[in-house]
N, C-alpha and C positions, 0 to 999 in steps of 0.2 A: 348259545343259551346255557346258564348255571342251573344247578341248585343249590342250595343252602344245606350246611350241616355235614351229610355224608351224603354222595354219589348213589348208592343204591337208591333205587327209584319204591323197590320193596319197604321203605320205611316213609315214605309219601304214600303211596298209593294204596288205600287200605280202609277198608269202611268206615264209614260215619258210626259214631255213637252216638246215642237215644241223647236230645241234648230237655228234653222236659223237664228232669230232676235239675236242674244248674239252679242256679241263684242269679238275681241282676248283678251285674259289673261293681256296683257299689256295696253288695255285701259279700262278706266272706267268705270264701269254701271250707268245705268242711276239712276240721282241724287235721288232717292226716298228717301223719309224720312226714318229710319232707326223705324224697329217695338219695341216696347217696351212690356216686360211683367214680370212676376213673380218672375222667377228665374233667372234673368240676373242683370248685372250692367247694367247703363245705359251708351250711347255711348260718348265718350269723347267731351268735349266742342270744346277742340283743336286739329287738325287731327294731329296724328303723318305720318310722312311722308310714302307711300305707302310701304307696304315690300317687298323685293326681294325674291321670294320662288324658291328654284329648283326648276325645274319642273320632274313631275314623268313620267318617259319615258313608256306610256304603251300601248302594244301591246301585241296582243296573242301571238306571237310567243315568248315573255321573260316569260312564265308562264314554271314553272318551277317545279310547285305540283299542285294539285287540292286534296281536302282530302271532304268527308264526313265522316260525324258523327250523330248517334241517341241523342239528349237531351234528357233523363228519365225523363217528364215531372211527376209530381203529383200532383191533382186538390188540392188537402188537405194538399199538401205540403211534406216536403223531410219528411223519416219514419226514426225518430231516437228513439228507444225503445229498451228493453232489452225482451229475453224470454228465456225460459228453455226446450229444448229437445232435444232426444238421450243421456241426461245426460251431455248433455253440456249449456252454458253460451252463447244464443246468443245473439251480441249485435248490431242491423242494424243498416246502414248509408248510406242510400241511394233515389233516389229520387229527385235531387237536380234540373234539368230542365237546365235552359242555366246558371244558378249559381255556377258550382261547381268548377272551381278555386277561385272563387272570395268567397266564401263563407267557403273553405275547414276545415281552420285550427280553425275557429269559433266550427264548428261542432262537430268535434276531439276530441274539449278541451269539449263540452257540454256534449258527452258520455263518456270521460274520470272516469268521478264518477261512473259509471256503472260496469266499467272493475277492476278496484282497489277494489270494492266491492266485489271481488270475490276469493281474496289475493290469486289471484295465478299468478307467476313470468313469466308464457309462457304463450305469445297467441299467436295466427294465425290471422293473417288477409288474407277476400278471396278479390280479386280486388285489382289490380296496377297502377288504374287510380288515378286523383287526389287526391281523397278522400279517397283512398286507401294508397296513398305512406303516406298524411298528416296525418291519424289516426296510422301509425305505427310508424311515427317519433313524434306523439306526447304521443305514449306508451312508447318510447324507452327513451323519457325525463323524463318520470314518473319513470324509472330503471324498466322494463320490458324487457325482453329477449321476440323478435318477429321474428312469420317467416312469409312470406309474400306468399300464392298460389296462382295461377294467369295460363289462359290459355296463358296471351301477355305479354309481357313486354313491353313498352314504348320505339321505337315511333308508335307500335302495336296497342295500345290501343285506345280507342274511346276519351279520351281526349284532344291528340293531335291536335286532328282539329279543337278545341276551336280557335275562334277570339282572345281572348287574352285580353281582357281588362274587367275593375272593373265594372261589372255589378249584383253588388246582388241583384237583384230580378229580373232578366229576369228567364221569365216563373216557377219561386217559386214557387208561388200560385194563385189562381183564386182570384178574386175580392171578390168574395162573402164568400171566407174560410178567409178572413185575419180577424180574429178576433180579439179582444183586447189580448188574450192571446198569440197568436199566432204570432203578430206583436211585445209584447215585446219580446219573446222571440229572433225571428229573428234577433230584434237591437241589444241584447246582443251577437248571433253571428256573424254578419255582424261587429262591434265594436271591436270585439276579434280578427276577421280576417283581418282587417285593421290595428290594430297593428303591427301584424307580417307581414304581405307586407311590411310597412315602414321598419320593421328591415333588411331588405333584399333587401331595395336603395342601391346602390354602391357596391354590390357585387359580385365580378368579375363574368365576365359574361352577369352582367343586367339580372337579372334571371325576377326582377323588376323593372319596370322604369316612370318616369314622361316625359309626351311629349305633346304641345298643337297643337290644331289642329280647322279647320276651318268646323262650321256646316252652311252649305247653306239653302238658300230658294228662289221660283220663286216669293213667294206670302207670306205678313207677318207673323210672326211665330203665333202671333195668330188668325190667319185664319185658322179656319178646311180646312184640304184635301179630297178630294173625298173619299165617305169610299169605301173601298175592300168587295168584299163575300168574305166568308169561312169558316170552322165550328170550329176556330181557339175561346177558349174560354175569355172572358176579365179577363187580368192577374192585379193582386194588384201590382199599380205603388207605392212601399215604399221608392225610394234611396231620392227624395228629399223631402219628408214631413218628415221622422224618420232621416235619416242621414247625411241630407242635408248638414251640418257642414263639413263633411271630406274631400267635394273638393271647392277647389274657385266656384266661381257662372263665370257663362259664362257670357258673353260683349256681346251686341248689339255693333255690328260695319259699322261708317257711308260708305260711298262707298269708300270713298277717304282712307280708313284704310285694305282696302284690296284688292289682284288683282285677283280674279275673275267675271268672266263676269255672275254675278247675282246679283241680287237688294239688296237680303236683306243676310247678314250674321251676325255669333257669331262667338266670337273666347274662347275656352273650353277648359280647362285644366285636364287631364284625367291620369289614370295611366294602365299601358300595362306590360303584362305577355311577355315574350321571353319563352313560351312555351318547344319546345327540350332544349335549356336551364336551364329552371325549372327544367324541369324533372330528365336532366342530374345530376342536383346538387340533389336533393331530392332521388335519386338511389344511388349514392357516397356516402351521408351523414349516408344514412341507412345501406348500406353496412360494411363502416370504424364504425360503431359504433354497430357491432356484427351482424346485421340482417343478416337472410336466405334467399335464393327465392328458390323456388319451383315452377316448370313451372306444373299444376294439371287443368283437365278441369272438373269441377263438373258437374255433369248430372240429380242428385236427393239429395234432403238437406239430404237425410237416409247416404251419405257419409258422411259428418260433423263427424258422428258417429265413422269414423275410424281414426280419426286427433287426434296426441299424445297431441294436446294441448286441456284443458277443458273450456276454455273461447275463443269465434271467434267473431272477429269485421268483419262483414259482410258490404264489400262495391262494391258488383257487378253493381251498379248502372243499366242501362235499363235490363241485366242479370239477376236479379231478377224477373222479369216478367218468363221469361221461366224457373228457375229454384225453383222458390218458387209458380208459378203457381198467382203471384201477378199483378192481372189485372187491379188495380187503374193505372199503371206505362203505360202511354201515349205516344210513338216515336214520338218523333221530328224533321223529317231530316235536316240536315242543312250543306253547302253544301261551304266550304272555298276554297279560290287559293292563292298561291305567285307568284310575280314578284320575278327577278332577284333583289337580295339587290341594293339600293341605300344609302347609307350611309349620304351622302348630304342630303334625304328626310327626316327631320326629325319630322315632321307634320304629323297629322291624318286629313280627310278630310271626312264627310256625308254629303251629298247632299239630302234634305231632299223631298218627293215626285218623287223621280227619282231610286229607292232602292238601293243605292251605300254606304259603308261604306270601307274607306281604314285607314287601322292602321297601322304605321311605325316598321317594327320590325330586329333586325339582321336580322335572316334567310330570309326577304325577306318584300317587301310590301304586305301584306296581304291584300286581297280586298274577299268584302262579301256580298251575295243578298240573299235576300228569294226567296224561290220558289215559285207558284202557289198552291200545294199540298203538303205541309211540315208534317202539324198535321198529327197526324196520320198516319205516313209513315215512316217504315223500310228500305224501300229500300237506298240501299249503292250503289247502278251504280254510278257512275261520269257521270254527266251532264256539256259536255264540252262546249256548247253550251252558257247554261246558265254562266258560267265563263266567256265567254270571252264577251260576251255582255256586261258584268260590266265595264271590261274593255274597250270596246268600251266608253262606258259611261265615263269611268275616263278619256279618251283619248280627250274627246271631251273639258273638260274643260283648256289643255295643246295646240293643235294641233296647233288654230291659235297663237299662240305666239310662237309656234317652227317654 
């Protein structure tokens, strides 16, 4: 699972403000100057004329999934290395935190020299999540014959609850691990996997897609927020200092350039996963092009031992904790809903200090809040609660104008 914008959880998670004083949707907020900073254009000289936005009809009762999911944080970062036991060829890929759509096929292609090293024509890969389906479609382009083991198949797996959008480096690495080495390497995957997302615009389905969408604020964006407790560690913010280049820079926008009933916005150009989508085509594509699956729950790495193949690209992601006994690997709960689709909504919306993030997707409008006790936390109950207070929250910025 993503977030949007920057990885620190401390700039989602952070009280509500008094929303009585606001105006309805269709009038304007009051004239403030529009904030200026780093990574934004500045706001237009001459106001284009207000926009027309669907509004996004939300209410608990259109919630129609609620999904949690573990992120396999790693303070040191995702473990991709090779090792040798039971007589086999292993090669991990895992670890990846709230990165691993967005990062997958970078990854893939990094271990790929590992596996070819080994000039043998059959492997296994154990995991059917992202990182899983992408390192076996990019074995398969290498002319590997691959079988895939997995206790889930997708829309089973822990990936599916992913947010859906291009965030590489949410919860990557800690601040203090991003080292010079460590950060090129990242760019070189981050780079590689943004290629391949482009190549998969327009492809039936929208497995990828581009969509802009409006970042709010009560108070100028460069005004700190109240900070949050929590034992939540500071993540290395890389997407705009190393890759800043691969999306447009977000707009300050003056009031009159948008119709929300808050002072200060940007309007951000972003690009969004259609997740069971993805998956669906990355399961076909490996299939029609010889892949196995094997539905196998491994319980201790001493099985590896009995797999007819002698090279395994290990992508268990938080799995690896219980089964490799690997306790750098940190739970991240993280806790997604959809709305009923809206097709009209074609905008994403984060209301910044208020923890609301909604991304536009077929299967539905996806909306997304941090918890209180995320870190650190396995637990998978649905908290319905928390879901629909988002929504409440979404609903607030549509209500008066319906």
């Amino acid at each position: 699972m993503t977030d949007f914008h920057r990885p620190n959880r401390r700039r989602l998670l952070l009280a509500s403000a008094a929303l009585g004083a606001m105006g309805p949707l269709a009038l304007r907020a009051q004239p403030t100057a529009p904030a200026q900073d780093t990574d934004t254009l500045p706001a237009a000289k001459h106001f284009a004329p207000r926009p027309l936005l669907a509004p996004v009809i939300a209410r608990p009762d259109r919630l129609i999934d609620i999904t949690v999911c573990t992120r396999p944080f790693r303070a040191q970062g995702p473990r991709m290395e090779v090792e040798r036991r039971f007589g086999k060829t292993i090669v991990h890929n895992y670890g990846h935190g709230g990165s691993g759509w967005s990062l997958s096929w970078g990854c893939a292609r990094n271990i790929l020299p590992w596996v070819l090293a080994t000039k043998e024509k059959h492997v296994a890969v154990i995991g059917c999540g992202a990182i899983g389906l992408t390192s076996a479609r990019i074995a398969q382009r290498a002319g590997l014959k691959v079988r895939i083991y997995a206790k889930d198949w997708p829309p089973e797996v822990r990936s599916t609850g992913a947010t859906g959008s291009w965030t590489p480096d949410s919860r990557v690495v800690t601040a203090a691990n991003a080292t010079p080495e460590f950060v090129k390497s990242w760019e070189a995957i981050a780079r590689a996997s943004w290629k391949v997302h482009q190549s998969l615009v327009g492809v039936p389905g929208d497995p990828v897609a581009w969509h802009e969408g409006y970042f709010l604020s009560d108070v100028p964006f460069d005004q700190p927020l109240p900070s949050v407790e929590d034992n939540e560690p500071e993540y290395a913010e890389l997407e705009r200092a190393v890759v800043g280049d691969l999306r447009p820079l977000s707009r300050v926008l003056a009031p009159e350039e948008h119709p929300f009933p808050v002072p200060f916005a940007k309007r951000y150009t972003q690009v969004r996963f259609d997740v069971h989508n993805y998956q669906r085509m990355l399961l076909q594509d490996f299939l029609q092009e010889g892949g196995e699956l094997v539905q196998h729950e491994f319980l201790a790495p001493r099985e590896f031992a009995r797999l007819r193949e002698k090279t395994i690209i290990h992508c268990t992601g938080y799995g690896a904790r219980a089964l490799l006994g690997d306790d750098s690997i940190v739970p991240v709960r993280g806790q997604t809903a959809r709305l009923i689709p809206q097709p009209e909504v074609d905008y994403g919306v984060i209301w910044r200090g208020h923890n609301l993030v909604m991304v536009p997707r077929h299967d539905g409008l996806l909306v997304q809040a941090q918890g209180e006790h995320d870190y650190d936390n396995v637990d998978a109950t649905v908290d319905r609660a928390q879901s629909e207070a988002v929504v409440k929250r979404l609903a607030s910025l549509f209500d008066a104008a319906a």
